[in-house]
N, C-alpha and C positions, 0 to 999 in steps of 0.2 A: 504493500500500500504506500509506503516512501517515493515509490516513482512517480506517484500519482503528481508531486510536486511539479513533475516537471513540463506536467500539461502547460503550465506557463509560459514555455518558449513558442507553445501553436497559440498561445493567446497574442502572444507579443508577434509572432511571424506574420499569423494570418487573423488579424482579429477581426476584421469584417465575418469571415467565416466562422468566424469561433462566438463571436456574439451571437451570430442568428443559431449557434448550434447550442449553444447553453439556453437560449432563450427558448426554440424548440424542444430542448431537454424538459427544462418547467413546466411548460405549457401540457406537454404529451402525460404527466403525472397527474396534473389536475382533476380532482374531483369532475365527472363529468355524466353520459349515459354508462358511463363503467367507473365503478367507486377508485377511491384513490389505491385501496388495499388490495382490490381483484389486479388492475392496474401493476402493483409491483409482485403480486404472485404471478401474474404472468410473465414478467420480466426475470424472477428468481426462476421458472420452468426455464425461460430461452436460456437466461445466464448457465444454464446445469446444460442445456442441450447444446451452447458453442463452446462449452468449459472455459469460460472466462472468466479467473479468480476474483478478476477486481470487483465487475460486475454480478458476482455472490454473493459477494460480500456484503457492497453498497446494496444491492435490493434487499438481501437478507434483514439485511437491519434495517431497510425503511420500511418494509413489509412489518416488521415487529411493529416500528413505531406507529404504523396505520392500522396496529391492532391483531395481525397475524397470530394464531396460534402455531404452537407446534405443529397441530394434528393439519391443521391449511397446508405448513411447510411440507410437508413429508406426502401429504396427497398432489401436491405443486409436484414435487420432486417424480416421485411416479407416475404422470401424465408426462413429466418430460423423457423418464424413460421409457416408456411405452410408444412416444411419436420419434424416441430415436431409432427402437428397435423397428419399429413398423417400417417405419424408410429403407431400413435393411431388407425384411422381407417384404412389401411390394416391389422395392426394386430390382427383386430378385426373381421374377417376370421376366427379365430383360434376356436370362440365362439359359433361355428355352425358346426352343423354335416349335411351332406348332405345324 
């Protein structure tokens, strides 16, 4: 999580980009027709299905803060293993000629 620091230099390099990306970041969390909490459970499913440590972490804990239980996490967590294995086997279709 110390690297995260050094987001800094794409703010500083590209800030036009990096403002409209933070400010999209905010925006996309907001309370809206899907709650703030559904919102970062779905986010801790993808972060678990791209294995992106940072982004486990960071939704994990916003997920908590927006009220997540355990029992949410670990149901999150199984929904993303289930659309990873699935990807495996539908795309294992491709393997077979008819």
């Amino acid at each position: 999580m110390s690297k995260l620091k050094n987001l800094k230099h794409l703010d500083q390099g590209a800030p036009e980009a990096m403002k409209a990306f933070w400010a999209f970041d905010k925006a996309v969390f907001k309370d809206g027709a899907i709650s703030e909490l559904n919102k970062q459970l779905m986010a801790v499913a993808v972060a678990l299905t791209t294995q992106c440590l940072y982004c486990i972490e960071l939704h994990t804990t916003a997920a908590k803060k927006a009220g997540a239980t355990n029992a949410q996490l670990a149901e999150a967590a199984t929904v993303a293993g289930a659309i990873r294995a699935g990807g495996a086997i539908t795309h294992a279709a491709h393997l077979f000629e008819d």
